[in-house]
PAKE-696901 format. One line per field, with one value per residue (C-alpha): residue in one letter; residue number from 0; x, z, y. Coordinates in Angstrom, 3 decimals, m for minus. Last residue first. Example, Ala and Ser with C-alpha at 12.3 -4.5 7.8 and 13.67 -1.06 7.14 Angstrom:
2
aa <- [S;A]
i <- [1;0]
X <- [13.670;12.300]
Z <- [7.140;7.800]
Y <- [m1.060;m4.500]
END
This chain:
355
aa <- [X;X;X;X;X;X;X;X;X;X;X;X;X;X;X;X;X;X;X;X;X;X;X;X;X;X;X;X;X;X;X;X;X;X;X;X;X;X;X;X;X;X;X;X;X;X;X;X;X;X;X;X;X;X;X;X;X;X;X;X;X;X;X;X;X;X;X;X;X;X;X;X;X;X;X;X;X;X;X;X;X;X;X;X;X;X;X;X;X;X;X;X;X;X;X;X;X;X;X;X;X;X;X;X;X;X;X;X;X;X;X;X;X;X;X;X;X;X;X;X;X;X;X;X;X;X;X;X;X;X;X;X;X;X;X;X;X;X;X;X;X;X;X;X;X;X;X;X;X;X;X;X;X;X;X;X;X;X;X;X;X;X;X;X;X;X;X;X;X;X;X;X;X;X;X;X;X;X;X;X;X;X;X;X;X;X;X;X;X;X;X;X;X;X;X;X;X;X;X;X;X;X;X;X;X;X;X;X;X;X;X;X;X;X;X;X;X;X;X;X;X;X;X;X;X;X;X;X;X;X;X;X;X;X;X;X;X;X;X;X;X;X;X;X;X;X;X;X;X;X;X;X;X;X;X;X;X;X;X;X;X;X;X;X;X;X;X;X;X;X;X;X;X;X;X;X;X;X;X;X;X;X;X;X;X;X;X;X;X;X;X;X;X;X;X;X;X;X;X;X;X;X;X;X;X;X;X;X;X;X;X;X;X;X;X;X;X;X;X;X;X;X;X;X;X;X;X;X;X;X;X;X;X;X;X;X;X;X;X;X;X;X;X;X;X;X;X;X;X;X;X;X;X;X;X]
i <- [354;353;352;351;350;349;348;347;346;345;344;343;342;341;340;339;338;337;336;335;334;333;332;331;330;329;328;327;326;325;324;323;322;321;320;319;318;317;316;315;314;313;312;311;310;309;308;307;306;305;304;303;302;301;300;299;298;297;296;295;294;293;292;291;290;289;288;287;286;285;284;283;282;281;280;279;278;277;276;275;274;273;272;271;270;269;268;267;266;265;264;263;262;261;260;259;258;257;256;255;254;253;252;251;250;249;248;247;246;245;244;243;242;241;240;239;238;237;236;235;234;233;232;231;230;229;228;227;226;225;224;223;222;221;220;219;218;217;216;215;214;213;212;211;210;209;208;207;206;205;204;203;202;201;200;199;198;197;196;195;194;193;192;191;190;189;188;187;186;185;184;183;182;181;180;179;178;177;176;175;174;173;172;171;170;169;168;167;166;165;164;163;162;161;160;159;158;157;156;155;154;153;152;151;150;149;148;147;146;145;144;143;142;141;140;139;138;137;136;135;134;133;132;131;130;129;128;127;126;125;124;123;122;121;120;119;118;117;116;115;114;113;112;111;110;109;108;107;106;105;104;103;102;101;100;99;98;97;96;95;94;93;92;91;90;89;88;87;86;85;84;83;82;81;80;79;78;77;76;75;74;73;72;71;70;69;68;67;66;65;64;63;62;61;60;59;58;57;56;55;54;53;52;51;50;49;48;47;46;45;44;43;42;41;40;39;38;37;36;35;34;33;32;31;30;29;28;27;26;25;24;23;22;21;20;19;18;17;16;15;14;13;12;11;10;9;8;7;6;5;4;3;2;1;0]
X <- [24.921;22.456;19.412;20.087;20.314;17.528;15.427;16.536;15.623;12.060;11.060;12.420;10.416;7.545;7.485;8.014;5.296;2.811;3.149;5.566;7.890;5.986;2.491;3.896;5.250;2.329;m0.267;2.230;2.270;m1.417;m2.317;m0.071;m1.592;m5.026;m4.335;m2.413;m2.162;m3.056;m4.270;m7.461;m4.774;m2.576;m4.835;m4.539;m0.934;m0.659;m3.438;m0.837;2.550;0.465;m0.878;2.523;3.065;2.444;5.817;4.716;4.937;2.382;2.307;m0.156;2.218;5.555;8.063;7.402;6.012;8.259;11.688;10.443;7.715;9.739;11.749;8.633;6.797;3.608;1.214;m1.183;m1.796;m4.167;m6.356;m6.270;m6.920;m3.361;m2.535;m5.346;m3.478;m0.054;m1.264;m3.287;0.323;2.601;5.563;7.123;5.338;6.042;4.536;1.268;m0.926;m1.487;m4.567;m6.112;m7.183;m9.504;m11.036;m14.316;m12.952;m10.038;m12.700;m14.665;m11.968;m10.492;m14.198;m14.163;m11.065;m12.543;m15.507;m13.544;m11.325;m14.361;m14.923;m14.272;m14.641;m16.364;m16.226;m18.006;m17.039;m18.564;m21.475;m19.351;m16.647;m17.495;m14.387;m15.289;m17.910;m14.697;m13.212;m16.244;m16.889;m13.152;m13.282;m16.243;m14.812;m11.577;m13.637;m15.537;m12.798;m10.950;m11.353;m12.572;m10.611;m10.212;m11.730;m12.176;m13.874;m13.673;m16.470;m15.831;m16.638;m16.132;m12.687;m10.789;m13.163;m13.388;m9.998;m9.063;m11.728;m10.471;m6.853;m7.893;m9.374;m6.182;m4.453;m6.603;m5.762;m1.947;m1.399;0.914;m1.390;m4.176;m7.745;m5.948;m5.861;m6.964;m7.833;m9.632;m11.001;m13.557;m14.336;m17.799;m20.258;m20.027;m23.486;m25.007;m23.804;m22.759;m18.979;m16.567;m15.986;m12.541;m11.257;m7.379;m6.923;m6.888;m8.664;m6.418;m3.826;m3.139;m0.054;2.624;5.527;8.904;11.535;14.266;17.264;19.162;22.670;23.608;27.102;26.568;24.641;21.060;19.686;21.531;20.615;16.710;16.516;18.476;16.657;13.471;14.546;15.599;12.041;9.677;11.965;14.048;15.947;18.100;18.382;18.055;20.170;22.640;20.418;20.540;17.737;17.851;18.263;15.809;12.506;13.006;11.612;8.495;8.924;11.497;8.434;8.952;7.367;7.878;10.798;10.552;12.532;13.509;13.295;15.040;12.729;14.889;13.527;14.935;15.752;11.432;10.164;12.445;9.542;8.999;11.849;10.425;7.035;7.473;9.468;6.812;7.497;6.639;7.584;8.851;9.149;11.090;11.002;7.974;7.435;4.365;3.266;5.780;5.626;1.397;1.912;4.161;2.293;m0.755;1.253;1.901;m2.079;m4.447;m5.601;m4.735;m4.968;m4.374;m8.013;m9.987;m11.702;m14.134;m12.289;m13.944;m14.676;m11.197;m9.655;m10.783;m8.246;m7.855;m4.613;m1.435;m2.009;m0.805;m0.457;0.036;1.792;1.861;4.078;3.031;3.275;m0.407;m0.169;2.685;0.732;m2.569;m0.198;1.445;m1.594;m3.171;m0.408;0.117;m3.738;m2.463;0.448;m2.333;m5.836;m8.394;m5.978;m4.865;m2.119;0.954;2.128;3.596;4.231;4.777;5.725;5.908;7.811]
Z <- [m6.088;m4.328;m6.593;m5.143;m1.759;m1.762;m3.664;m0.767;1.936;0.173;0.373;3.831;5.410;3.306;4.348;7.534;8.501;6.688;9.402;8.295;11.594;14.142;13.252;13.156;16.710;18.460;16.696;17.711;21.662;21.295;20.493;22.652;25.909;24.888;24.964;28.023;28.143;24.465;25.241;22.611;19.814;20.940;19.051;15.815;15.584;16.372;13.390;11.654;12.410;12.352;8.640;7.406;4.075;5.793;7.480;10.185;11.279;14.365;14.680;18.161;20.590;19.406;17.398;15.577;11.775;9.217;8.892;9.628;7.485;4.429;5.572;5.017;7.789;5.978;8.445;11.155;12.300;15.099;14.437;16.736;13.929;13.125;13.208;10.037;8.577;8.851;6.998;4.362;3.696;3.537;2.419;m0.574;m0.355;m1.247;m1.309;0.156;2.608;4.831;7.724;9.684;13.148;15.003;18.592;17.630;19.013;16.621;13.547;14.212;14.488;11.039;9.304;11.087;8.998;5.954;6.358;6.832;3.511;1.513;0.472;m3.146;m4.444;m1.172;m0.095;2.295;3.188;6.064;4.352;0.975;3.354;2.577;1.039;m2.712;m2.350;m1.184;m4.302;m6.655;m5.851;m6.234;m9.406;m10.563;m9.751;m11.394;m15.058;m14.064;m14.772;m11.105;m11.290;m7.897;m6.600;m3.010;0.341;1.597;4.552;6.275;9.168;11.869;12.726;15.039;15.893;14.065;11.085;10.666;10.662;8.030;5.882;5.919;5.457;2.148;1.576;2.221;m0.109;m2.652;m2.596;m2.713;m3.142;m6.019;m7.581;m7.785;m6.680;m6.034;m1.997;1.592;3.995;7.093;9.571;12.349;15.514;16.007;17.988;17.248;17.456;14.009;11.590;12.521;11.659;14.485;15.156;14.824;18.237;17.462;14.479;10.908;8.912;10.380;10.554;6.774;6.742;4.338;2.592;3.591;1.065;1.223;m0.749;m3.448;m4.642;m8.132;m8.376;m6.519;m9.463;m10.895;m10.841;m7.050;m5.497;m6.450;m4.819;m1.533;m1.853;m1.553;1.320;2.821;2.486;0.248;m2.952;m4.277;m7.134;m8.311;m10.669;m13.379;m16.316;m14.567;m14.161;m17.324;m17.155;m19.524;m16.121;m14.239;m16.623;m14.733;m11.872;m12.350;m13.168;m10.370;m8.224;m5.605;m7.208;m5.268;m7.402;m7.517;m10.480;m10.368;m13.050;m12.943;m15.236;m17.973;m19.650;m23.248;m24.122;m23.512;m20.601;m18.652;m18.079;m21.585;m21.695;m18.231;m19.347;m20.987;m17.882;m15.655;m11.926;m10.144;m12.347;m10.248;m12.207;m9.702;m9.626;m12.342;m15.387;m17.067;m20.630;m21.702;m18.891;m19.546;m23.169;m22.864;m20.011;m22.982;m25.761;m23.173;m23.007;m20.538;m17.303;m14.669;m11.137;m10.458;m8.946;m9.741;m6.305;m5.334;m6.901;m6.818;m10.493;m11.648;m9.522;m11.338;m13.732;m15.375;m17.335;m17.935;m14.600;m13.764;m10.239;m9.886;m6.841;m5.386;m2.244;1.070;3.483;3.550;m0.195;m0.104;2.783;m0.293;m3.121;m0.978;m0.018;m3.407;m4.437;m1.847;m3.157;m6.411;m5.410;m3.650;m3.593;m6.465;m9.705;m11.599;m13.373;m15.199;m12.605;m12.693;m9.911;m10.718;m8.352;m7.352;m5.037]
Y <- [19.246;21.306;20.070;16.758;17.361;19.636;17.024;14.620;16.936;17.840;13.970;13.430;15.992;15.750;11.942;12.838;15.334;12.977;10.400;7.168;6.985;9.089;7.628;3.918;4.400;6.733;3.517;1.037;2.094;3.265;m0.193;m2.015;0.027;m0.840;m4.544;m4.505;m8.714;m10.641;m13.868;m14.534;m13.396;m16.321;m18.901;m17.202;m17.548;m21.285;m21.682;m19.602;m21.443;m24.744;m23.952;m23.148;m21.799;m18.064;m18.635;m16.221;m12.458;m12.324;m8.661;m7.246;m8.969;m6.502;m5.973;m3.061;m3.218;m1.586;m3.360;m6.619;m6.220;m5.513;m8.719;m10.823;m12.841;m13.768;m11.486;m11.954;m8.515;m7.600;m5.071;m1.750;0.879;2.008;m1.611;m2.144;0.937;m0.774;m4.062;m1.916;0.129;m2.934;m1.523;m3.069;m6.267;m10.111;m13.273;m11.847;m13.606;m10.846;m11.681;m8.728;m9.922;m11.407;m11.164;m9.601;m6.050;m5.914;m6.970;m4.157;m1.557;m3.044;m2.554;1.010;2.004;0.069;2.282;5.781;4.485;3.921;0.321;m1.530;m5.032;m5.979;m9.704;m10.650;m14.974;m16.848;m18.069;m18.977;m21.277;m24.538;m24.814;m25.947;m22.876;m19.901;m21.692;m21.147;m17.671;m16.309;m18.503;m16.552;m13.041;m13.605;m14.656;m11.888;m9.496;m8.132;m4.077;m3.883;m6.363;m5.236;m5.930;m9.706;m10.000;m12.971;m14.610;m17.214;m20.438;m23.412;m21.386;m24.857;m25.614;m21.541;m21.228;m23.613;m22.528;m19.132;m20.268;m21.731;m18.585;m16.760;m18.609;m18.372;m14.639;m14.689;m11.030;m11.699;m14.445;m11.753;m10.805;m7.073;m6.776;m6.418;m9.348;m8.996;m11.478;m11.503;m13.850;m14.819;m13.396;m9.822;m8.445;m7.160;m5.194;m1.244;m0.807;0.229;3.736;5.144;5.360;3.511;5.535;5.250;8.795;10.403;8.573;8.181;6.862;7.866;6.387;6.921;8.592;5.987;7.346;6.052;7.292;5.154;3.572;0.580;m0.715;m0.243;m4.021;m5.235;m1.459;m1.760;m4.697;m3.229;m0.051;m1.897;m3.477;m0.340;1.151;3.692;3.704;6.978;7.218;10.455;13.578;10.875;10.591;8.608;5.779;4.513;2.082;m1.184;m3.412;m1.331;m2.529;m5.830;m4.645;m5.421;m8.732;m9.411;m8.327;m5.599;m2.954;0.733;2.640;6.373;7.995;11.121;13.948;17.742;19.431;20.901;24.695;25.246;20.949;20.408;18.148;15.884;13.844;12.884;10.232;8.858;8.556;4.808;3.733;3.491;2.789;5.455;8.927;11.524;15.139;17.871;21.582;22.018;24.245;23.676;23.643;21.109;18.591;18.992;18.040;15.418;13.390;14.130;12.785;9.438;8.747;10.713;11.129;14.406;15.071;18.976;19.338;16.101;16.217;13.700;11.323;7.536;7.308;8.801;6.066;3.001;1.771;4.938;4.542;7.027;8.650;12.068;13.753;17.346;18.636;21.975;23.165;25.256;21.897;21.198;21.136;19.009;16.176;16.421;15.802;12.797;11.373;10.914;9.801;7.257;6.303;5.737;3.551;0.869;1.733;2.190;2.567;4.777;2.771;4.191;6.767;10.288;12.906;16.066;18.793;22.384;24.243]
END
């Protein structure tokens, strides 16, 4: 079988990295996939293999619909490529649409969709589905096609990083430097924590293509605090060191800290489990339906400095540490492992195609 997968943004993390772990968990499976990104935000510097991974404008998304033949077109999120997906009137490419924004803003583009033109919609999680269900209708069949977890490059004996003793606890926050992610936020919680642990250290990880603009008021807030000592920030990390970043701040006592206002998954949040870190988490239904209930996710009203302080503290009395980790790590594995995503994804386009 092969696919195409389609996305506006190539970017470092986030949907493009999915891709990237979808074509790879196909391949493994007997079936090609080409990914195509509209923009280069990023990702084409990082690739260390550019093998059926394409850039260009919407002429060249026509171009390479028109010179292949594929069993299924997904386009993520950008209606602009969804006209040229279908490639040429003598040989149809059946096209899906796969919705993963949560925003109202991003979803917007679904109230001008005619969904009956697609071969079908698919979204990562029921809560997704349920947003996507108000805009498109009752009428449309959409399926949850589960992301995928990298576990093995996330695991519970990954190596910690290298630097220094631990003698303070550690923090980790993933994202874009944006108001969705809720990165002031989290430095505001920074300073909080380190006032009431008599110190600690937060690693920010993400923003890599943040303008300077971002990058100064990042700088000037974590100063206002008091907090530019206890603040790394990396704009970009390889997935084996941000694996061994999570490890390192499990054994220091802290955890990973989520200050989004809304997700649909939560893939840096489940990776940082994967690893052993604590999760301290605004408590959003997407989590609810992801994360297992257990000690090791502290899902909070992240507007509530006593619900996260409160939070903190309980991370120093976790019992059967070890046995929590490999309970979530066999959980999350099972549920969002590569085996079934390309389980789920080729049962829906057999469905489909079937009809």
């Amino acid at each position: 079988m092969k696919i195409l997968y389609a996305y506006r943004y190539g970017i470092v993390g986030g949907v493009s990295t999915q891709l990237l772990l979808r074509q790879k968990a196909l391949k493994s499976a007997g079936h090609q996939a080409f990914l195509f990104f509209s923009q280069d935000n990023g990702l084409g510097q990082v690739l260390a293999d550019r093998n059926r991974i394409f850039f260009g404008s919407e002429m060249s998304f026509q171009k390479l619909v028109r010179q292949e033949q594929f069993d299924a077109v997904v386009v993520i999120d950008s209606p602009e490529l969804l006209a040229a997906a279908s490639g040429p009137i003598f040989q149809r490419n059946p096209v899906y649409l796969d919705v993963h924004t949560t925003t109202d803003t991003g979803l917007s583009y679904l109230h001008d969709l005619d969904a009956t033109r697609l071969a079908g919609v698919m979204v990562p999680t029921n809560y997704s589905a349920a947003l996507v269900g108000q805009r498109l209708g009752d009428s449309v069949d959409i399926q949850v096609v589960p992301n995928i977890l990298n576990t093995e490059v996330f695991h519970p004996d990954v190596e910690d990083i290298p630097a220094g003793a631990l003698t303070l606890p550690e923090f980790v926050w993933v994202g874009k430097l944006d108001n969705h992610k809720n990165w002031r936020l989290a430095l505001v919680y920074a300073g909080m924590l380190n006032d009431l642990l008599g110190g600690i250290r937060l690693h920010v990880v993400g923003g890599y293509t943040a303008p300077p603009k971002r990058a100064e008021e990042f700088f000037e807030l974590a100063s206002r605090l008091g907090i530019s000592n206890s603040v790394n920030w990396f704009d970009r990390v390889e997935n084996t060191t941000l694996a061994g970043l999570y490890k390192r701040c499990a054994s220091s006592g802290g955890a990973m800290l989520v200050t989004s206002r809304d997700e649909s998954f939560g893939m840096a949040a489940a990776e940082s489990l994967l690893c052993g870190c604590s999760l301290i988490a605004n408590d959003l239904p997407v989590f609810r339906e992801v994360f297992p209930s257990m000690p090791l996710v502290k899902l909070v009203d992240i507007w509530d400095p006593e619900q996260v302080a409160n939070a903190v503290q309980q991370l120093a009395s976790l019992d059967e540490y070890e046995a929590l980790v490999g309970q979530v790590y066999k959980q999350l594995g099972s549920r969002y492992g590569a085996g079934a995503f390309v389980e789920s994804f080729l049962s829906m386009l057999g469905e489909h195609r079937s009809q």
